[in-house]
HTML snippet that shows the backbone in 3Dmol.js (N, CA, C, O; Angstrom):
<script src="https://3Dmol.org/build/3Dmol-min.js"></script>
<div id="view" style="width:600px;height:400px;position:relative"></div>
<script>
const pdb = `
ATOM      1  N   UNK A   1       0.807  -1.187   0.000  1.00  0.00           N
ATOM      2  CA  UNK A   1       0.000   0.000   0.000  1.00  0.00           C
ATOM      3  C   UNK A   1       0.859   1.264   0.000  1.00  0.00           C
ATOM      4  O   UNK A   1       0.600   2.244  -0.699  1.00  0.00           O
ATOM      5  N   UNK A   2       2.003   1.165   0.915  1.00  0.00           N
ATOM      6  CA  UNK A   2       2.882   2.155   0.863  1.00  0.00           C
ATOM      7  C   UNK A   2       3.548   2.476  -0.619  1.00  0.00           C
ATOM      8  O   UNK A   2       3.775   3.599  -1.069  1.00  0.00           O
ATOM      9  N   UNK A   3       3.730   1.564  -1.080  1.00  0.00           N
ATOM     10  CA  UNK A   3       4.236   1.954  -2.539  1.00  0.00           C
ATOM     11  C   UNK A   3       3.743   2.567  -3.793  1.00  0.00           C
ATOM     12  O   UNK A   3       4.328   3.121  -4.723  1.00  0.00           O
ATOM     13  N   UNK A   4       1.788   2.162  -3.409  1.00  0.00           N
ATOM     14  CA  UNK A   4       1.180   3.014  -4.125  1.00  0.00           C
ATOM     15  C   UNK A   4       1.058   4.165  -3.958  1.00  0.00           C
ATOM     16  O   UNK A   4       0.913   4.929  -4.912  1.00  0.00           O
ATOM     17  N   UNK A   5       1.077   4.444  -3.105  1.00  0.00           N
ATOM     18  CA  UNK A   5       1.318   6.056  -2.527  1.00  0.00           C
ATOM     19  C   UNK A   5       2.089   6.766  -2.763  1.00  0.00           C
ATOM     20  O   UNK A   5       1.860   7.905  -3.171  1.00  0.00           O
ATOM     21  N   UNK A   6       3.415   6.198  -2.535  1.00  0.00           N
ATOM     22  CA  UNK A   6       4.540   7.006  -3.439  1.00  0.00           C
ATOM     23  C   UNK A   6       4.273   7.068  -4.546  1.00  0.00           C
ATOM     24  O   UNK A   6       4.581   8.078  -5.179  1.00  0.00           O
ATOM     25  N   UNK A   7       3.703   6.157  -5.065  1.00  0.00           N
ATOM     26  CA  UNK A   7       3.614   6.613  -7.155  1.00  0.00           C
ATOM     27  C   UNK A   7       2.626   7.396  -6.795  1.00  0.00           C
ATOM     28  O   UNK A   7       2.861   8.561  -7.117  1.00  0.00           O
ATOM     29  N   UNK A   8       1.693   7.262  -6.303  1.00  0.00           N
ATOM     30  CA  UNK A   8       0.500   8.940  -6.898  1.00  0.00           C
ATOM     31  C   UNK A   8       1.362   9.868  -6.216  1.00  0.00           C
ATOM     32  O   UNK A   8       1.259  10.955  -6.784  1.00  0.00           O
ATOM     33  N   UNK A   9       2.169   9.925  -5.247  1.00  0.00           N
ATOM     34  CA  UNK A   9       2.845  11.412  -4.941  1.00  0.00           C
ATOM     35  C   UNK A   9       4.002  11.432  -6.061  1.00  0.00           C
ATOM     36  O   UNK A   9       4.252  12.624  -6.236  1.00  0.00           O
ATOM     37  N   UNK A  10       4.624  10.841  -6.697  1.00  0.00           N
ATOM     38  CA  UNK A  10       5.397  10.805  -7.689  1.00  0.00           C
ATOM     39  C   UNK A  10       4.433  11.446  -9.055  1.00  0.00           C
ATOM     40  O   UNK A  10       4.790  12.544  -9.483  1.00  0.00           O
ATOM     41  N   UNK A  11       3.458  10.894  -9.597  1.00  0.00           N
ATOM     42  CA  UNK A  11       2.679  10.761 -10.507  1.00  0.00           C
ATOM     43  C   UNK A  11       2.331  12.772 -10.737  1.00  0.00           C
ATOM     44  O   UNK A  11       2.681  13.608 -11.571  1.00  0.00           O
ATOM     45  N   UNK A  12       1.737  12.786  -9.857  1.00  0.00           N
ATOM     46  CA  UNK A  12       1.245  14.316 -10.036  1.00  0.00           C
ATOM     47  C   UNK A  12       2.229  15.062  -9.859  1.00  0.00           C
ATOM     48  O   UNK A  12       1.577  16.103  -9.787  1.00  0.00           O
ATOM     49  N   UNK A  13       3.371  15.422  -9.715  1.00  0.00           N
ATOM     50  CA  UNK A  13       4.759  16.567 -10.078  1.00  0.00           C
ATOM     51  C   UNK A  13       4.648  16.130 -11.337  1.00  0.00           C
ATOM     52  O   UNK A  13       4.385  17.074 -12.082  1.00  0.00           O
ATOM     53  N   UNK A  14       4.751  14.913 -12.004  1.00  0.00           N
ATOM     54  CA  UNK A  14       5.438  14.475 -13.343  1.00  0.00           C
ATOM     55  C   UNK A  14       4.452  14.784 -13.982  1.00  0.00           C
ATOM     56  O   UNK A  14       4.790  15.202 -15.089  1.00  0.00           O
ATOM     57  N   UNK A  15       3.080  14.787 -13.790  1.00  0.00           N
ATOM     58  CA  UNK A  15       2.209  14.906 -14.617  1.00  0.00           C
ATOM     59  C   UNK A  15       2.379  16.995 -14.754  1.00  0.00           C
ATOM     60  O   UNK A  15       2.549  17.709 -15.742  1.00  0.00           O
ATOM     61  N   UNK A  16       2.228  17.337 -13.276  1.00  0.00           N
ATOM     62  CA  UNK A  16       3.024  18.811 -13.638  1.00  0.00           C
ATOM     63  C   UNK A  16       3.805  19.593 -14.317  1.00  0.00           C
ATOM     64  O   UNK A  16       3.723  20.733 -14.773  1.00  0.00           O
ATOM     65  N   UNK A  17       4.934  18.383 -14.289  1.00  0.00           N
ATOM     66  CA  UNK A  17       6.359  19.049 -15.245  1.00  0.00           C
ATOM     67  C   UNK A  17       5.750  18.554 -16.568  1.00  0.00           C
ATOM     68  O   UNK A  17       5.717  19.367 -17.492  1.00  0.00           O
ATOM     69  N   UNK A  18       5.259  17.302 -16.771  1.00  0.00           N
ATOM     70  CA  UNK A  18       4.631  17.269 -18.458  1.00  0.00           C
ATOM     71  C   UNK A  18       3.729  18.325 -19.306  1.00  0.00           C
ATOM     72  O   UNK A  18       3.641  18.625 -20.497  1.00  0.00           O
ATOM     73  N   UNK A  19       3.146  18.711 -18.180  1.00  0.00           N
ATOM     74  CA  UNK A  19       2.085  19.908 -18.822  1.00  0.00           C
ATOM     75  C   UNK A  19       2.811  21.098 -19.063  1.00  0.00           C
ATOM     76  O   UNK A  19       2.642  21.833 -20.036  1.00  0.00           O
ATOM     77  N   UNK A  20       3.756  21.293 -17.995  1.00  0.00           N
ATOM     78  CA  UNK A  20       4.756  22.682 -18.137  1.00  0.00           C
ATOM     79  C   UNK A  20       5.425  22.345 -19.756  1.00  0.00           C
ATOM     80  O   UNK A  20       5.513  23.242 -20.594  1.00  0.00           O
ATOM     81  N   UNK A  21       5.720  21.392 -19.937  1.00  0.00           N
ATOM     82  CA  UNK A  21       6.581  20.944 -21.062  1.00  0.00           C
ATOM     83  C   UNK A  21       5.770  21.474 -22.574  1.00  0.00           C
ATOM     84  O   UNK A  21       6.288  21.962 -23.579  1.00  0.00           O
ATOM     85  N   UNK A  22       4.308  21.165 -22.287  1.00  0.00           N
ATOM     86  CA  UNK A  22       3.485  21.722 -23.457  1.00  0.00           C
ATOM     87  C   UNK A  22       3.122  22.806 -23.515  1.00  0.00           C
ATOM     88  O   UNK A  22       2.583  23.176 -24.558  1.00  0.00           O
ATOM     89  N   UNK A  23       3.283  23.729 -22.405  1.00  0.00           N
ATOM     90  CA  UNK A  23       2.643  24.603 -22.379  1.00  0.00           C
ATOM     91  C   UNK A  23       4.030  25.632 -22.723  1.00  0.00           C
ATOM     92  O   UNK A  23       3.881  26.827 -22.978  1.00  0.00           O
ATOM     93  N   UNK A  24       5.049  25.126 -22.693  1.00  0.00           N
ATOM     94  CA  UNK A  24       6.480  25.645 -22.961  1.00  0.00           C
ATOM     95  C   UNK A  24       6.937  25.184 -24.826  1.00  0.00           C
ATOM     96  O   UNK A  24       7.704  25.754 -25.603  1.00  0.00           O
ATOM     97  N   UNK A  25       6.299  24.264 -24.961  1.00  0.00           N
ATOM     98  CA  UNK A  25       6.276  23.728 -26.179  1.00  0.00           C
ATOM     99  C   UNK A  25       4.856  25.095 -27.199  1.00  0.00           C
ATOM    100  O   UNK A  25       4.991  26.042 -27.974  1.00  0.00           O
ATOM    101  N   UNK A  26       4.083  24.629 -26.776  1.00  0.00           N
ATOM    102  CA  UNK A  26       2.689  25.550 -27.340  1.00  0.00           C
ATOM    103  C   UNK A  26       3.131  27.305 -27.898  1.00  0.00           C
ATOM    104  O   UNK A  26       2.719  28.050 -28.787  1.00  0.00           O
ATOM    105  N   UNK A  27       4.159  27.399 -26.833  1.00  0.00           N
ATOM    106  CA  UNK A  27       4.618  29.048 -26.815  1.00  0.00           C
ATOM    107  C   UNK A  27       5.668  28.852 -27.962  1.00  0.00           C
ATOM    108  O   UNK A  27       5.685  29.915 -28.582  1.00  0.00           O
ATOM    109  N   UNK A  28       6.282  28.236 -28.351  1.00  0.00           N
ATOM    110  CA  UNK A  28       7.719  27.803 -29.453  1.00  0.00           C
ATOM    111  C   UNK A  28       6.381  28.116 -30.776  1.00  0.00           C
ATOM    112  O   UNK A  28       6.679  28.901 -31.675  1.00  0.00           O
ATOM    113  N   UNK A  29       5.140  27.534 -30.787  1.00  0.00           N
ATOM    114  CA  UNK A  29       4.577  27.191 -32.175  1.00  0.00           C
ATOM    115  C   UNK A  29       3.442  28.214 -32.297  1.00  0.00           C
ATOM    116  O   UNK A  29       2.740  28.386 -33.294  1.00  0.00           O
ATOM    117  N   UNK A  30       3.366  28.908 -31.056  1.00  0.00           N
ATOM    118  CA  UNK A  30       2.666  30.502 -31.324  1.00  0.00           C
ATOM    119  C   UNK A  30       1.283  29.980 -31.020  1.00  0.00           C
ATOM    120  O   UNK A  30       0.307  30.583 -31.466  1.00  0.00           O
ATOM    121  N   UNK A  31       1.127  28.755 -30.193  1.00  0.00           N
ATOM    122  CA  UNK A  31      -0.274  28.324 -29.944  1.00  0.00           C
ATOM    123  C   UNK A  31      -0.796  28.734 -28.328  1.00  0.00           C
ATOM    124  O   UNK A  31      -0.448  28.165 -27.293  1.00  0.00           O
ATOM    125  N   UNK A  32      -1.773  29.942 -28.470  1.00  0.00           N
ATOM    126  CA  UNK A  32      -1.863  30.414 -27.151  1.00  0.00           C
ATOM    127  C   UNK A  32      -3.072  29.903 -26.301  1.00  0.00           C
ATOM    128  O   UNK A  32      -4.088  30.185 -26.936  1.00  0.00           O
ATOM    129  N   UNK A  33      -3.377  29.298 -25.183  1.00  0.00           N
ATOM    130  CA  UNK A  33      -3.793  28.470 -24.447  1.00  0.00           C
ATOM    131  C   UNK A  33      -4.898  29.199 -23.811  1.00  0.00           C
ATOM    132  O   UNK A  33      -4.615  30.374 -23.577  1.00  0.00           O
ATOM    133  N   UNK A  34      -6.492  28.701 -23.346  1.00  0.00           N
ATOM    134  CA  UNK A  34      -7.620  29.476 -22.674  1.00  0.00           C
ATOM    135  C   UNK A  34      -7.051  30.139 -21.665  1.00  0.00           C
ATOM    136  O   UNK A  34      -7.269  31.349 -21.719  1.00  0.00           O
ATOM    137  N   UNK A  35      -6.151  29.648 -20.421  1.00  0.00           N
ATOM    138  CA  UNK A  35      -6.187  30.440 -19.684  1.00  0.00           C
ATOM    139  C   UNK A  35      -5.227  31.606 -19.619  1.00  0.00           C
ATOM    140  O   UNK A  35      -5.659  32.736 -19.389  1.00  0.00           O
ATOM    141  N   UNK A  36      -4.048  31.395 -19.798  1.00  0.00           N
ATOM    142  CA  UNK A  36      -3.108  32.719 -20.256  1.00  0.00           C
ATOM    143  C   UNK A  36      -3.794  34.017 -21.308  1.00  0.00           C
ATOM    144  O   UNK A  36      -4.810  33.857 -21.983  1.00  0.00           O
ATOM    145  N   UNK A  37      -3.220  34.919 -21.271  1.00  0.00           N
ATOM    146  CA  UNK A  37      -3.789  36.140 -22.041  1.00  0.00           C
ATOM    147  C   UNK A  37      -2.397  36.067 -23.015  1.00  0.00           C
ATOM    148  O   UNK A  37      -2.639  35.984 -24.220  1.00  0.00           O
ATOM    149  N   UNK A  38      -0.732  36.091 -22.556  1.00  0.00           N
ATOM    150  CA  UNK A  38       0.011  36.134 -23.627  1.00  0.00           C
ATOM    151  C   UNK A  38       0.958  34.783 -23.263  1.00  0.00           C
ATOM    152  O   UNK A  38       1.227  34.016 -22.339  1.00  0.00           O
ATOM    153  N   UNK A  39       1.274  35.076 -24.731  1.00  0.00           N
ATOM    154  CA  UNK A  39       2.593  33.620 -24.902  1.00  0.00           C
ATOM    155  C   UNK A  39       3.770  33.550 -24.198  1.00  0.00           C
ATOM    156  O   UNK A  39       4.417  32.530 -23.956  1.00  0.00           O
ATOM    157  N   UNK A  40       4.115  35.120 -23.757  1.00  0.00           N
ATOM    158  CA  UNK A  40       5.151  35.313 -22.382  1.00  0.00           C
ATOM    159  C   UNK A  40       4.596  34.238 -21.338  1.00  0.00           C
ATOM    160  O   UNK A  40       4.887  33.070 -21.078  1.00  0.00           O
ATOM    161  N   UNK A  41       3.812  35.016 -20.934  1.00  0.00           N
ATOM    162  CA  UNK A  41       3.075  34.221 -19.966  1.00  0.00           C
ATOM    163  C   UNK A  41       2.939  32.920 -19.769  1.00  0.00           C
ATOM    164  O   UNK A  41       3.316  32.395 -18.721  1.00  0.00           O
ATOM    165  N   UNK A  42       2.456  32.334 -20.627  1.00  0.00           N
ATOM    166  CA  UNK A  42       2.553  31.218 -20.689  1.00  0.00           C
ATOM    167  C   UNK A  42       3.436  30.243 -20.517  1.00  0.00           C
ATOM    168  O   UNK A  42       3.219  29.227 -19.856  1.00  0.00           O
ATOM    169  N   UNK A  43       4.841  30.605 -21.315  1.00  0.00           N
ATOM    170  CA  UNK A  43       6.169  30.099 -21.199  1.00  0.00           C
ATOM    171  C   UNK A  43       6.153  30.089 -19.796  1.00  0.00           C
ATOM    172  O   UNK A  43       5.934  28.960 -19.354  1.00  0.00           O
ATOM    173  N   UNK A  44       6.390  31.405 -18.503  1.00  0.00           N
ATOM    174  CA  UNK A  44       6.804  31.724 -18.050  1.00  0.00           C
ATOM    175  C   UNK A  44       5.853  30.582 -16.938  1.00  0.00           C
ATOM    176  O   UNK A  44       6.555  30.033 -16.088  1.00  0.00           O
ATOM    177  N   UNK A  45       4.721  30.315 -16.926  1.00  0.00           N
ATOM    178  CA  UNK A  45       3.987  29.529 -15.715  1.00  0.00           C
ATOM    179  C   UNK A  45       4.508  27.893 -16.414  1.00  0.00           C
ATOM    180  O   UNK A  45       4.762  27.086 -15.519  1.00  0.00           O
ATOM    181  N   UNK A  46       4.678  27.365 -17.790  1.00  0.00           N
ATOM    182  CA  UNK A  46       4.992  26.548 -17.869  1.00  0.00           C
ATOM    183  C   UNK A  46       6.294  25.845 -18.023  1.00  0.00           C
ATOM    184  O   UNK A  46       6.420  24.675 -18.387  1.00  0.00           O
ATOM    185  N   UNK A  47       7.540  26.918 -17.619  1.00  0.00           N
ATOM    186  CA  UNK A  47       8.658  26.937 -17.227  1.00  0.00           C
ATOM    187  C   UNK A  47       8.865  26.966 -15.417  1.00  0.00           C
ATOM    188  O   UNK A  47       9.876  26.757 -14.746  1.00  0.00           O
ATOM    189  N   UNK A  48       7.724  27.250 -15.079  1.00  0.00           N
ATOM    190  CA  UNK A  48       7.668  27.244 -13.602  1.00  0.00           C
ATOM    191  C   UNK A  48       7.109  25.401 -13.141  1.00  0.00           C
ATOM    192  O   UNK A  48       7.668  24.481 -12.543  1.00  0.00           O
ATOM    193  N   UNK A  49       6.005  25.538 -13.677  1.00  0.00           N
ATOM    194  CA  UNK A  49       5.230  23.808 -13.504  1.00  0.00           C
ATOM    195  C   UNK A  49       6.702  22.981 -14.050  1.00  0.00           C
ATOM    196  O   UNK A  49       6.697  21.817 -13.648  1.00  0.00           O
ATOM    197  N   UNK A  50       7.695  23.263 -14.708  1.00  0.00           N
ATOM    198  CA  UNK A  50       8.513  22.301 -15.249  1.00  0.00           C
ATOM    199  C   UNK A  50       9.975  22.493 -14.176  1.00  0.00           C
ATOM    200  O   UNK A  50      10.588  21.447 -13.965  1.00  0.00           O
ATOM    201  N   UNK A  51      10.292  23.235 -13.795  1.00  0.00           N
ATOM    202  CA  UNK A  51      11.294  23.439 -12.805  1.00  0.00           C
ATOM    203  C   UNK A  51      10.771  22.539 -11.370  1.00  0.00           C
ATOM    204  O   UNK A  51      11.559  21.736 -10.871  1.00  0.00           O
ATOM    205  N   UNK A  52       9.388  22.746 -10.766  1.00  0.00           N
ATOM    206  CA  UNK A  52       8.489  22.394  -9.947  1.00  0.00           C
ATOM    207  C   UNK A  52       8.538  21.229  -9.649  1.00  0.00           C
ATOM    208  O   UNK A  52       8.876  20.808  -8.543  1.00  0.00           O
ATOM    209  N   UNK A  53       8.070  20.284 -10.996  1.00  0.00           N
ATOM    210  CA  UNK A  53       7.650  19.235 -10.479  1.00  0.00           C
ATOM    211  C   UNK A  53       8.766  18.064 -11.075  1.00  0.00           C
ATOM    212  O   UNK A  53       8.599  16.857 -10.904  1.00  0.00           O
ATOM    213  N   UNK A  54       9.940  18.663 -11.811  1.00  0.00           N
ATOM    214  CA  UNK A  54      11.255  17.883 -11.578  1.00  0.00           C
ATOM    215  C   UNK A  54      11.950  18.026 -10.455  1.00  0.00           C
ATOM    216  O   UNK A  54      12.628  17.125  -9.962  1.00  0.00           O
ATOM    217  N   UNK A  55      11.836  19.042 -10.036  1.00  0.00           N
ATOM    218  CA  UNK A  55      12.433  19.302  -8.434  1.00  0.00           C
ATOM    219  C   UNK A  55      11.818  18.306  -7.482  1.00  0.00           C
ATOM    220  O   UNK A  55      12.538  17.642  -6.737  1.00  0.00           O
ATOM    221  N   UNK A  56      10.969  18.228  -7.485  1.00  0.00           N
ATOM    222  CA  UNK A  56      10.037  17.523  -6.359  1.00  0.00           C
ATOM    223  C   UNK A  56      10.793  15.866  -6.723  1.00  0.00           C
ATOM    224  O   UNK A  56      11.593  15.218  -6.049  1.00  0.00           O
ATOM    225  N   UNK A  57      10.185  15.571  -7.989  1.00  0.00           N
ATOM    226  CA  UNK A  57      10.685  13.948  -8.326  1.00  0.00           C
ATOM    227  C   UNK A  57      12.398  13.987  -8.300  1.00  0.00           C
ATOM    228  O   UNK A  57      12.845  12.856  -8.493  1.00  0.00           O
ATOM    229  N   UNK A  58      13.295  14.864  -8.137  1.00  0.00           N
ATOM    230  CA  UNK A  58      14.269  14.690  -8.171  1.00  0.00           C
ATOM    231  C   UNK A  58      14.828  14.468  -6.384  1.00  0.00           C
ATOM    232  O   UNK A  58      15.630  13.629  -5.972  1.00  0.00           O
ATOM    233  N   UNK A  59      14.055  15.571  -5.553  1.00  0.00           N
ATOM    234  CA  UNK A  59      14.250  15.689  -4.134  1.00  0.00           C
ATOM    235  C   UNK A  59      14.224  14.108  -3.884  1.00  0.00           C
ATOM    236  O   UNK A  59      15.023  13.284  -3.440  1.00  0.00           O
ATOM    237  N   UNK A  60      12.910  14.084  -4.388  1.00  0.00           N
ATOM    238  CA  UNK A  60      12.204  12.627  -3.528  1.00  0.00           C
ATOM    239  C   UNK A  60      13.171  11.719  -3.819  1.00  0.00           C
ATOM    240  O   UNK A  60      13.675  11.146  -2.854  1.00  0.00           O
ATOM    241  N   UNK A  61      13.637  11.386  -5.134  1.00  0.00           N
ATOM    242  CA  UNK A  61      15.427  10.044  -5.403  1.00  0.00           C
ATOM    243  C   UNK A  61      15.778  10.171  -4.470  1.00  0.00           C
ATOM    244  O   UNK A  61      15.514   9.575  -3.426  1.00  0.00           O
ATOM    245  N   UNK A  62      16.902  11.545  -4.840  1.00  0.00           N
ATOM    246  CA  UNK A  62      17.619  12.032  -3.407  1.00  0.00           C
ATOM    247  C   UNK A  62      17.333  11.497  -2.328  1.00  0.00           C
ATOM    248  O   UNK A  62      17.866  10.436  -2.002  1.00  0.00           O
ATOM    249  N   UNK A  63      16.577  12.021  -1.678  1.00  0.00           N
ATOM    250  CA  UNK A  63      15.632  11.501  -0.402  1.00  0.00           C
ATOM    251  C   UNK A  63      15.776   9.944  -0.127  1.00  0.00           C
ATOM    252  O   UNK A  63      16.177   9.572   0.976  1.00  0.00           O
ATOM    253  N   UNK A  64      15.501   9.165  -0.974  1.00  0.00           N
ATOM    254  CA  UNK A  64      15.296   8.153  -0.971  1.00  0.00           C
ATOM    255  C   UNK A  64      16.928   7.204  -1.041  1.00  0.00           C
ATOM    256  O   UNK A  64      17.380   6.362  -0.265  1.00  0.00           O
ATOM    257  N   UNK A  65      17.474   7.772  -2.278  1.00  0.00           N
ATOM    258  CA  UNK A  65      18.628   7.102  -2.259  1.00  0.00           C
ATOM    259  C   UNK A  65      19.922   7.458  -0.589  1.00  0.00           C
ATOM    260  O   UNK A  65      20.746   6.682  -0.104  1.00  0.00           O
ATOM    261  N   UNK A  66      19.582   8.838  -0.179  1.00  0.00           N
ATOM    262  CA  UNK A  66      20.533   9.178   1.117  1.00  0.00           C
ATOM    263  C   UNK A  66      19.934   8.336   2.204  1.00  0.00           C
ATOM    264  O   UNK A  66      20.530   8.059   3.245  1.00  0.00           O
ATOM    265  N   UNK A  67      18.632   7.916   1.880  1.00  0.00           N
ATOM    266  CA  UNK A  67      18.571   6.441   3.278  1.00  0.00           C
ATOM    267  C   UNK A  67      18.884   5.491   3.109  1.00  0.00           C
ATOM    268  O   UNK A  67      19.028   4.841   4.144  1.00  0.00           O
ATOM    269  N   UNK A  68      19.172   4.815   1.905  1.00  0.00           N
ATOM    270  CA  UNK A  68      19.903   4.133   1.863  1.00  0.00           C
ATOM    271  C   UNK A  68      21.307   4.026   1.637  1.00  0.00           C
ATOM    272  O   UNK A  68      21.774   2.964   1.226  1.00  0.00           O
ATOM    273  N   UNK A  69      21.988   4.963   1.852  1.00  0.00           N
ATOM    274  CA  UNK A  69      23.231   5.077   1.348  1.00  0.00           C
ATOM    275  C   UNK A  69      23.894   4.835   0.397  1.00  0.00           C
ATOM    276  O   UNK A  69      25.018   4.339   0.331  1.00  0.00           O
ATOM    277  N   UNK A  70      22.960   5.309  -0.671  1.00  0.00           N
ATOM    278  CA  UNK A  70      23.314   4.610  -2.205  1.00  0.00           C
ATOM    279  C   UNK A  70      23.972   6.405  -2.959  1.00  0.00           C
ATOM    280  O   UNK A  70      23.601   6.795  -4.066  1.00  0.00           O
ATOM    281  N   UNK A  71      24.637   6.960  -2.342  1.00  0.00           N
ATOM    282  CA  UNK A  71      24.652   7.736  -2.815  1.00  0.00           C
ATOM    283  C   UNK A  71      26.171   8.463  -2.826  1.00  0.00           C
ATOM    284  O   UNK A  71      26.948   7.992  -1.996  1.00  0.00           O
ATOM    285  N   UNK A  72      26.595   9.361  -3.519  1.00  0.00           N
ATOM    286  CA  UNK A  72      28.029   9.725  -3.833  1.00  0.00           C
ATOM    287  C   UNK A  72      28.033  10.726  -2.314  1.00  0.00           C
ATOM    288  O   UNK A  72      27.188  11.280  -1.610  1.00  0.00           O
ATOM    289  N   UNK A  73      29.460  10.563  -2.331  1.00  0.00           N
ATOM    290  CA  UNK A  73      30.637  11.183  -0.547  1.00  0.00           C
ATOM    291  C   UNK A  73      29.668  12.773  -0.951  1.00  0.00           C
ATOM    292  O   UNK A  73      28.797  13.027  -0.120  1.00  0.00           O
ATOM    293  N   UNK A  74      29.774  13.580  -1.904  1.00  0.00           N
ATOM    294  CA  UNK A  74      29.600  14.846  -2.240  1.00  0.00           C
ATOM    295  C   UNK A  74      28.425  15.065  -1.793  1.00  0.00           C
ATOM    296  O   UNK A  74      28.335  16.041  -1.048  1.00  0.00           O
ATOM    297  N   UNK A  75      27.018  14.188  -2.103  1.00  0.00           N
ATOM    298  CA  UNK A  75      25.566  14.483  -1.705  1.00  0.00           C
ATOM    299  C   UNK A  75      25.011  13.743  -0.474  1.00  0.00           C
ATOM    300  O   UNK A  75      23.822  13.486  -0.287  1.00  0.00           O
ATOM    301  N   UNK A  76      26.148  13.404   0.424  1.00  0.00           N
ATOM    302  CA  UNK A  76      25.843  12.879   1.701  1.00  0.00           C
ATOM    303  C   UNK A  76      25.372  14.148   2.444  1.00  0.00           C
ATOM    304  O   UNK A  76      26.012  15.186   2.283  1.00  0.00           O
ATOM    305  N   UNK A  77      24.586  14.130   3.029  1.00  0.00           N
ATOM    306  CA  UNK A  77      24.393  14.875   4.249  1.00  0.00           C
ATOM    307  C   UNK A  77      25.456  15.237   5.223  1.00  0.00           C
ATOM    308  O   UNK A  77      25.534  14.377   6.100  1.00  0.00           O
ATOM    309  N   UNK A  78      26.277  16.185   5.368  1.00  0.00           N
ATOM    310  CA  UNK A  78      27.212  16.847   6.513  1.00  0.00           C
ATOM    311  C   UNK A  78      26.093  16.496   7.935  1.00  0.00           C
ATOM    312  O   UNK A  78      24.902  16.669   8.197  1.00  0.00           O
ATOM    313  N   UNK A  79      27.389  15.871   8.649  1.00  0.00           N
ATOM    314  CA  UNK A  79      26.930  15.536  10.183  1.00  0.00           C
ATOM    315  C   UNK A  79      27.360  16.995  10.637  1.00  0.00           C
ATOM    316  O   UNK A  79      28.414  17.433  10.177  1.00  0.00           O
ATOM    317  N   UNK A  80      26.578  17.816  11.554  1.00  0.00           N
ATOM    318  CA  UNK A  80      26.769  19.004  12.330  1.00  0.00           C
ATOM    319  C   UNK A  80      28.158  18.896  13.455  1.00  0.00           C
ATOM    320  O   UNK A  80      28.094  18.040  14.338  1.00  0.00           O
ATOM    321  N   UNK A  81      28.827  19.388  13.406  1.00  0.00           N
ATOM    322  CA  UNK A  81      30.046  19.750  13.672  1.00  0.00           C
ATOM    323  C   UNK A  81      30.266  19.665  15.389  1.00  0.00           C
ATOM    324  O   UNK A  81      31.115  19.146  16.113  1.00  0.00           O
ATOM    325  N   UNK A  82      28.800  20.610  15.658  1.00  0.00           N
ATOM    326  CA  UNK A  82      28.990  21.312  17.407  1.00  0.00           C
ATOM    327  C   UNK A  82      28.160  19.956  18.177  1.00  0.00           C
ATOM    328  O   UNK A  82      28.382  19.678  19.356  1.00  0.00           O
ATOM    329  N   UNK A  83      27.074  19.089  17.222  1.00  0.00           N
ATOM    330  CA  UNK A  83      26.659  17.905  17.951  1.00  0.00           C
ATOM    331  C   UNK A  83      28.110  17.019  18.639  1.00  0.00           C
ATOM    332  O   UNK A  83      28.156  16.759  19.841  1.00  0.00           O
ATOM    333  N   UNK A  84      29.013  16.703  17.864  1.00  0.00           N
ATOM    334  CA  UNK A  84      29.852  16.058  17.630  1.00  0.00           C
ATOM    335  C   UNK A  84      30.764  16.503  18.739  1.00  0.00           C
ATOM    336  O   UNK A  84      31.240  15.448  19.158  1.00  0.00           O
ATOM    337  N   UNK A  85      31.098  17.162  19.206  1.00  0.00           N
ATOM    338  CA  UNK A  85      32.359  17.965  19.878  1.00  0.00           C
ATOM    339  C   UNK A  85      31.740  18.112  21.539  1.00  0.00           C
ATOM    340  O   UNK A  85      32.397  18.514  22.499  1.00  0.00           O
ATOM    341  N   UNK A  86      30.366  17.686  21.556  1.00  0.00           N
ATOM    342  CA  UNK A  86      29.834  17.959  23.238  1.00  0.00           C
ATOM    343  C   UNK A  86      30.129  17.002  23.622  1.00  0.00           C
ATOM    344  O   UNK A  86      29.943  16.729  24.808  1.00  0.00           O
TER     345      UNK A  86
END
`;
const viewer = $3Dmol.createViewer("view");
viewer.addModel(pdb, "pdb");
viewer.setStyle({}, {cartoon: {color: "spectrum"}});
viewer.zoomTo();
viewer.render();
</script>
């Protein structure tokens, strides 16, 4: 059950960044969309939905791979310094 869950929280960023992708695509072919008024615009919210919801599916790897320790010395988490020294 737990695993389905992660895919619908996975599912909807990606489905996010896909729409950003057309709606970033649509603005390249001069095709302007009901809800925007200009093609700036448009780019500009579907360059946002596309930054958004790769961020999110990218965090969540991350996330996932630093508990298991599957991950490179560079994107380890720094242990706090002043815990360490009391």
């Amino acid at each position: 059950m737990m695993r389905v869950i992660a895919l619908l929280i996975l599912l909807i960023p990606g489905v996010l960044a896909g729409y950003g992708i057309k709606l970033m695509r649509d603005m390249v072919f001069g095709i302007l969309q009901p809800p925007f008024s200009s093609l700036m615009l448009q780019f500009t919210v579907g360059l946002l939905f596309f930054v958004i919801g790769l961020g999110f599916v990218a965090g969540f790897i991350l996330h996932r791979d630093r508990k298991r320790q599957k991950v490179q010395p560079r994107f380890q988490q720094k242990k706090e310094a002043s815990l360490s020294k009391k």
